[in-house]
C-alpha positions in Angstrom: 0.0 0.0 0.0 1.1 3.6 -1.0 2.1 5.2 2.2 -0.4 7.8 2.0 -3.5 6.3 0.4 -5.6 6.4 3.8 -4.6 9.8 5.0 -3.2 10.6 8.6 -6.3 12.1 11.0 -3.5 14.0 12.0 0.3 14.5 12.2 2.3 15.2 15.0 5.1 13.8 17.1 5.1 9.7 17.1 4.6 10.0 21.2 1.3 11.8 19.7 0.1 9.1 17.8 1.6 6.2 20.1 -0.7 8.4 22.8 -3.7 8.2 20.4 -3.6 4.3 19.9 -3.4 3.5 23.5 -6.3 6.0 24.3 -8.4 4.2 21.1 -7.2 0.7 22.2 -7.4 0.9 25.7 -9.2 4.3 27.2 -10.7 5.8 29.0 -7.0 5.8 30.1 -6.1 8.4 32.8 -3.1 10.8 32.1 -1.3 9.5 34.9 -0.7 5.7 33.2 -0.5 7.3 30.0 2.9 8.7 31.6 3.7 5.7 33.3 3.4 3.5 29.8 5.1 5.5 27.4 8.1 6.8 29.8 7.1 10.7 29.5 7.4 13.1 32.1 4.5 15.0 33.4 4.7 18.0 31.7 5.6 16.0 27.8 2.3 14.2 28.6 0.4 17.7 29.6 1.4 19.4 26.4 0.7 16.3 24.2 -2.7 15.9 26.0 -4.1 19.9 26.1 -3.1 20.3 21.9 -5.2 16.6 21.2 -8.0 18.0 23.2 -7.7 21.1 21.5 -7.6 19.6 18.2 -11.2 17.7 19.3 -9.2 14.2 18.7 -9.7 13.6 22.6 -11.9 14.2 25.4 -11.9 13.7 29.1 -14.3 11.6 29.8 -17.4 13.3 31.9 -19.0 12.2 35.0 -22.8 13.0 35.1 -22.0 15.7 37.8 -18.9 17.5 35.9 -21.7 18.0 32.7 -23.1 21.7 33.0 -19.7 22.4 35.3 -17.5 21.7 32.1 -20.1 23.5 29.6 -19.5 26.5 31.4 -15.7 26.4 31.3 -15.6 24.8 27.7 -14.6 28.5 26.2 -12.7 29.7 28.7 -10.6 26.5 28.3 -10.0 26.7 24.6 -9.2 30.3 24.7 -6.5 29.3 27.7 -5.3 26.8 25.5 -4.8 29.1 22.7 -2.8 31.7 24.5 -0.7 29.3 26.2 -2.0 30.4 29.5 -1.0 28.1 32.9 -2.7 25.2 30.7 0.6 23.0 30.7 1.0 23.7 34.4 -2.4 23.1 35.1 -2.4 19.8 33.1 1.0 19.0 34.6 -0.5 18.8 38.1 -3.0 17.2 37.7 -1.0 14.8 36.7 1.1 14.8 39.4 -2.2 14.6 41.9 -3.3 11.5 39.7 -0.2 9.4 40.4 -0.1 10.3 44.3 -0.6 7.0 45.4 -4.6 7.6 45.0 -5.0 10.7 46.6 -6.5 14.2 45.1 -9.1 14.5 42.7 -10.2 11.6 40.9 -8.6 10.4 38.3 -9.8 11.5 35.0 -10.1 9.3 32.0 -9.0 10.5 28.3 -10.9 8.5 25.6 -11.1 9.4 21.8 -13.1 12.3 20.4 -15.7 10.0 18.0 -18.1 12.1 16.6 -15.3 14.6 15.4 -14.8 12.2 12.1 -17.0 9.8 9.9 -15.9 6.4 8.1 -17.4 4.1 6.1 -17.3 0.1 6.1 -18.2 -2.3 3.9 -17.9 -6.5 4.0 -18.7 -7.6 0.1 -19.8 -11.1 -0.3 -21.4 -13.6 -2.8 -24.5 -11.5 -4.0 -24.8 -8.2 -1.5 -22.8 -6.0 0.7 -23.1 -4.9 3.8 -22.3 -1.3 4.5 -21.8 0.6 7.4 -21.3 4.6 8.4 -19.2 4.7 11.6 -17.9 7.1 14.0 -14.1 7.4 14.8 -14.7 4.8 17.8 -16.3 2.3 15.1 -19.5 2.8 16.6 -22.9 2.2 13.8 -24.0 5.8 13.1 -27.0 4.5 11.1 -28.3 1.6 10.3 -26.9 -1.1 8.3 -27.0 -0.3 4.0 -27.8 -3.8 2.2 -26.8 -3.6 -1.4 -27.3 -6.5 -3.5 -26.4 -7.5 -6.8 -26.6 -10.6 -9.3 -23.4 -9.8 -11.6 -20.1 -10.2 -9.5 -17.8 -8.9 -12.5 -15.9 -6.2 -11.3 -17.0 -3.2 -12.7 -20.9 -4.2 -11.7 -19.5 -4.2 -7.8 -18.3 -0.8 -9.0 -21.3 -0.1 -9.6 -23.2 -0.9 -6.3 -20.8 -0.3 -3.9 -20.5 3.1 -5.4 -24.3 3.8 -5.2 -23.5 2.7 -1.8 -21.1 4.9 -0.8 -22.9 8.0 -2.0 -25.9 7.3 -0.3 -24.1 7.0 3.3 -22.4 10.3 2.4 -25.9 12.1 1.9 -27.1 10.2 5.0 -24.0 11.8 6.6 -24.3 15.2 5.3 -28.5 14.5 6.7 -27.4 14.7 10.0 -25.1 16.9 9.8 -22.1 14.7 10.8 -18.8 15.1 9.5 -18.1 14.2 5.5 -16.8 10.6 6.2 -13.0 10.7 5.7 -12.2 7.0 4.6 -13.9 3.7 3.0 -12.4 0.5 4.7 -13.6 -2.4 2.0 -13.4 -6.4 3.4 -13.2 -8.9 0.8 -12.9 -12.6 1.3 -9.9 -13.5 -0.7 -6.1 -12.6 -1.3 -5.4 -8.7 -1.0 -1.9 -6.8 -2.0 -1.0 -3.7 -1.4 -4.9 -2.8 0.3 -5.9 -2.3 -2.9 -5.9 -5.0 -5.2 -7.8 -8.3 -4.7 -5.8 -11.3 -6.4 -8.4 -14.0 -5.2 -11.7 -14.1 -4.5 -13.4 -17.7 -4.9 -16.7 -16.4 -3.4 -17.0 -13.3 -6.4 -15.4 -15.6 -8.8 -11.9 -13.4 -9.1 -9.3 -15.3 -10.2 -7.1 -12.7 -11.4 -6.0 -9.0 -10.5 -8.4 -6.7 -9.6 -7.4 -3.0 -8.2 -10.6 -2.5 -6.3 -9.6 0.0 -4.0 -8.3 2.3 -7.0 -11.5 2.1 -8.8 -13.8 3.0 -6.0 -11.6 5.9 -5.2 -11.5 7.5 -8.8 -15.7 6.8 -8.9 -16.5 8.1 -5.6 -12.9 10.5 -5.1 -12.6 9.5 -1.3 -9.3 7.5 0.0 -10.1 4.2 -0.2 -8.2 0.6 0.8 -9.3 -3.0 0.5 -8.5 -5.9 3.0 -8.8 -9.6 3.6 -12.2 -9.8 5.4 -10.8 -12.0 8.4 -7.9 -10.1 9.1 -10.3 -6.6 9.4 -12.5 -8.8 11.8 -9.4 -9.3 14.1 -8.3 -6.2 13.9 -12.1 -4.9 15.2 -12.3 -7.1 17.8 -8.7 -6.0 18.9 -9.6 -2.3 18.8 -13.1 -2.0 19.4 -14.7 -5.5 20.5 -14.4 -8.7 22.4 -10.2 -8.8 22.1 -9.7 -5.0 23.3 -6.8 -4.5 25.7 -5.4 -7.7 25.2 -1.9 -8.8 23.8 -2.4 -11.9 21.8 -5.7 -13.7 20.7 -7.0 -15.6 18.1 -10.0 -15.5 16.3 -11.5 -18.3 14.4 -14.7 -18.3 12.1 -17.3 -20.8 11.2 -19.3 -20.6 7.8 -18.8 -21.1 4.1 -15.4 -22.0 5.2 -13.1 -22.0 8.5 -11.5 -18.8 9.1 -8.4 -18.2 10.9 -6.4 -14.9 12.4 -3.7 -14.8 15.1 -3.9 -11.1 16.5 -0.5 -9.9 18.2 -0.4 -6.0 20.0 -2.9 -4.9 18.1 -2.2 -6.1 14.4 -3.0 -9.0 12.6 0.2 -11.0 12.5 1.1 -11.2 8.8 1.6 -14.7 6.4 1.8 -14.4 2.7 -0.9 -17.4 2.4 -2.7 -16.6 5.2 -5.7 -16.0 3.2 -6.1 -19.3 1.4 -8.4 -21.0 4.5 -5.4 -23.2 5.1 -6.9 -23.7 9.1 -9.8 -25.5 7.3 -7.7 -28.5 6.5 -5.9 -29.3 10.2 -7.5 -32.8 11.4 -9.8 -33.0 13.9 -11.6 -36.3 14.0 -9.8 -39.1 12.1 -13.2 -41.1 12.0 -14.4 -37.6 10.4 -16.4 -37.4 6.8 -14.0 -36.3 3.9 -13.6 -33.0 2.3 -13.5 -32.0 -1.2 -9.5 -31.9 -1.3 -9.7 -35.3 -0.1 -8.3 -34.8 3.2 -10.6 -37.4 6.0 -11.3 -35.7 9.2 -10.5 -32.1 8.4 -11.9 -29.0 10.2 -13.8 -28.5 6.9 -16.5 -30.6 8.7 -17.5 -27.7 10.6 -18.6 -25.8 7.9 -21.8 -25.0 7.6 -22.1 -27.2 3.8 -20.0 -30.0 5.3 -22.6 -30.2 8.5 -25.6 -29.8 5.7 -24.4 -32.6 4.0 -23.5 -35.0 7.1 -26.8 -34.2 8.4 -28.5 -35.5 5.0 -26.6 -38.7 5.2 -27.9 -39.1 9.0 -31.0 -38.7 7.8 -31.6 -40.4 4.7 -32.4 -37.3 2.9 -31.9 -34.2 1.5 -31.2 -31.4 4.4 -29.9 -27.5 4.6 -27.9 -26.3 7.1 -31.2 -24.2 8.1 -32.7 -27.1 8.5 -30.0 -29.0 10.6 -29.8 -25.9 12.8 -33.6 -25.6 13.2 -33.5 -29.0 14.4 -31.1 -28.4 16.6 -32.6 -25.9 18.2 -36.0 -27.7 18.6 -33.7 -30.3 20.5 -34.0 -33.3 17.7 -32.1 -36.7 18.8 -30.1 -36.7 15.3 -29.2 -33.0 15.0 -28.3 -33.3 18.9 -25.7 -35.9 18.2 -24.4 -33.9 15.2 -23.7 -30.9 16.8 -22.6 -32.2 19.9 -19.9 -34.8 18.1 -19.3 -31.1 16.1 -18.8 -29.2 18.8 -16.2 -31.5 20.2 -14.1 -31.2 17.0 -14.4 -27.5 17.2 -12.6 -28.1 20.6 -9.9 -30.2 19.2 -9.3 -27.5 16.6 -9.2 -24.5 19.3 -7.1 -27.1 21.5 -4.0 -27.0 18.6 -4.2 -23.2 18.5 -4.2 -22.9 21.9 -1.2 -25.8 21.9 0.7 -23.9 19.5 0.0 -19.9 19.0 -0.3 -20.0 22.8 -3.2 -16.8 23.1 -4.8 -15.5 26.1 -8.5 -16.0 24.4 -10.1 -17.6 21.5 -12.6 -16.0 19.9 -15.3 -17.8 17.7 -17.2 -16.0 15.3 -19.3 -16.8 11.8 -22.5 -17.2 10.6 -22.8 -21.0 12.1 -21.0 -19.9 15.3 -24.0 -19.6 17.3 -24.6 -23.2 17.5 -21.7 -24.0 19.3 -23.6 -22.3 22.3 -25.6 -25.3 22.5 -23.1 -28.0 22.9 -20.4 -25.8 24.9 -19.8 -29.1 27.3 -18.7 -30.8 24.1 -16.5 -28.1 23.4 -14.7 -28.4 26.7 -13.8 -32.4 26.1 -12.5 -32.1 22.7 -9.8 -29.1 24.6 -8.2 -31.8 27.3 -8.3 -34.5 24.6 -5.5 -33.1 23.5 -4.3 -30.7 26.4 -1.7 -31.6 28.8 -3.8 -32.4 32.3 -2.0 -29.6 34.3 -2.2 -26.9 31.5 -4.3 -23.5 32.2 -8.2 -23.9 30.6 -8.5 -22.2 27.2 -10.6 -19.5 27.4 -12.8 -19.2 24.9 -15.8 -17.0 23.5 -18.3 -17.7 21.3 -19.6 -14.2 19.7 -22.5 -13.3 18.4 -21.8 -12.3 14.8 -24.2 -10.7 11.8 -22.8 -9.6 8.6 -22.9 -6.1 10.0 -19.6 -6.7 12.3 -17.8 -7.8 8.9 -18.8 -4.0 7.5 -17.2 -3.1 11.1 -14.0 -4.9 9.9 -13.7 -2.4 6.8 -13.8 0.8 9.0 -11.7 -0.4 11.8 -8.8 -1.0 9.3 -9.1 2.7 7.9 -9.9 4.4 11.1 -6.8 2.2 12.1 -4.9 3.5 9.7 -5.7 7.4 10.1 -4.1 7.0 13.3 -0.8 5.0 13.3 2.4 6.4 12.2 
């Protein structure tokens, strides 16, 4: 990716924008760790602090009681901070009061400034796209766009997603937010560069396709592409289940099996990452065979794999609806399928934990939600093969609609307007 295709919120000092992640990652963050963290004396960390509140990138975060109190000296503040006037000092001690051992005022958190800037996400898949309009903290400003479409050549999804786009921009402009300042695109396939998609087996791309450079000359705002999974990890790291943490992993359950190892923050990177080569690690050597011919691969927990299981248990032709109705309704068969499922899923999440060693696993996907039903299941296929005095892997089964892969798209580029 050209160094400057999504464009920097803002550029200062790298202590600025090393401040700014933390605060998006982790705040409400009081000024007093901020120091601690990043190794900055009080009065570096008051002057970084007053010009990023000044610049409406942060706020302090408001107790009910300190509301009208800091209405009335919202002025006088700014035009303090503009003359230079005993801010730093001011700043500087509270600081200092902050850190003494819990006495003072209360310490007061700094967490990012969201509704100064606008982004815009979008998750393509095999016949629509989801679309999102977000704040700077990846919070839903509006509810989700749905664009559908029967060609998948690339200049039709030109096409739609550009409709797309310019209909969040007038819903923007409606209510009277902020023009949004990037378009964070997920595709599932094989991305270079952010910009052009390689492979895509669900659109039928086969071949190079600079998607990000077309929707930015149709729609003329900064755009960047990226592997659909990847974006997900990188949401849950900054804005979801993973935040504050050093090193999960997230795995997904659907068309396929998705896997993403995150690592401080950022997807940790593998050229062939993106070829769903976690679908094919064995979990059940008694296990039905794939389509690459592999028996007992972790493609049996996808949702076409489970359909087609399902039919054979039952002597004819089933959907994965249907098995998943049935499951739900409590039906002897589907039972037995989902529970002898679940405890592959645990076999699989026992090798990552064995071997990527993460705090937390996080399971997401469209056929994620049935492993809530079997979760005992889940827990046996872990200490099949765990070590008997190993830690329990924690796990988490989230609750996932296409909306949170849109959310993937505009973490990336809010991500992105940020780090240095």
């Amino acid at each position: 990716m050209e160094k400057n295709r999504i464009p920097l919120w803002f550029s200062l000092s790298d202590n600025t924008h090393d401040i700014v992640v933390d605060i998006m990652r982790n705040g409400p963050v009081s000024r007093s760790k901020l120091a601690r963290d990043h190794r900055l004396s009080a009065g570096t960390l008051s002057k970084i602090t007053s010009e990023l509140i000044y610049q409406k990138i942060i706020d302090e975060q408001k107790t009910p009681q300190e509301d009208r109190k800091n209405a009335d000296q919202e002025e006088g503040s700014k035009e303090r901070i503009k003359k230079g006037i005993d801010y730093t000092e001011e700043l500087e001690r509270q600081v200092a009061r902050d850190g003494a051992n819990g006495r003072g005022r209360p310490q007061v958190g700094l967490m990012i400034h969201a509704e100064s800037r606008t982004y815009i996400g979008i998750n393509v898949h095999t016949f629509e796209s989801v679309m999102m309009l977000t704040d700077a903290m990846c919070h839903p400003l509006t509810d989700p766009l749905i664009v559908s479409y029967t060609d998948t050549r690339p200049t039709a999804i030109v096409d739609a997603l550009s409709g797309g786009i310019r209909q969040l921009i007038q819903k923007a402009e409606q209510a009277g937010l902020s023009k949004p300042s990037a378009v964070g695109i997920t595709v599932g396939g094989h991305i270079v560069e952010d910009n052009t998609v390689t492979y895509a087996p669900f659109l039928r791309w086969n071949g190079p396709v600079k998607l990000g450079d077309m929707i930015q000359d149709r729609c003329q705002i900064p755009t960047a592409i990226f592997n659909d999974l990847d974006s997900l990890l990188v949401y849950e790291s900054w804005f979801g289940s993973g935040r504050g943490m050093q090193r999960f992993a997230l795995v997904t359950i659907g068309l396929g099996i998705g896997y993403a190892l995150c690592e401080g923050g950022q997807s940790v990177d593998y050229p062939d990452k993106s070829y769903g080569l976690a679908g094919h690690v064995l979990v059940d050597p008694d296990g039905p065979t794939c389509s690459a011919g592999h028996k007992g691969c972790s493609q049996c927990l996808t949702s076409p794999s489970l359909a087609m299981e399902y039919s054979q248990l039952m002597g004819q032709p089933m959907s994965f609806d249907d098995f998943a109705a049935n499951v739900e309704a409590g039906k002897p068969i589907a039972r037995h399928l989902i529970e002898n499922s679940c405890y592959r899923l645990g076999v699989l999440l026992s090798t990552i934990a064995n071997m990527a060693m993460p705090e937390k696993i996080l399971i997401g996907g469209e056929a994620a939600h049935l492993a809530t039903t079997a979760m005992e299941s889940i827990r046996t296929g872990i200490t099949r093969y765990r070590h008997s005095q190993a830690q329990p892997v924690a796990f988490e089964i989230l609750s996932y609609e296409w909306e949170q892969w849109a959310l993937g798209g505009a973490s990336r580029v809010i991500a992105l307007s940020i780090l240095k």
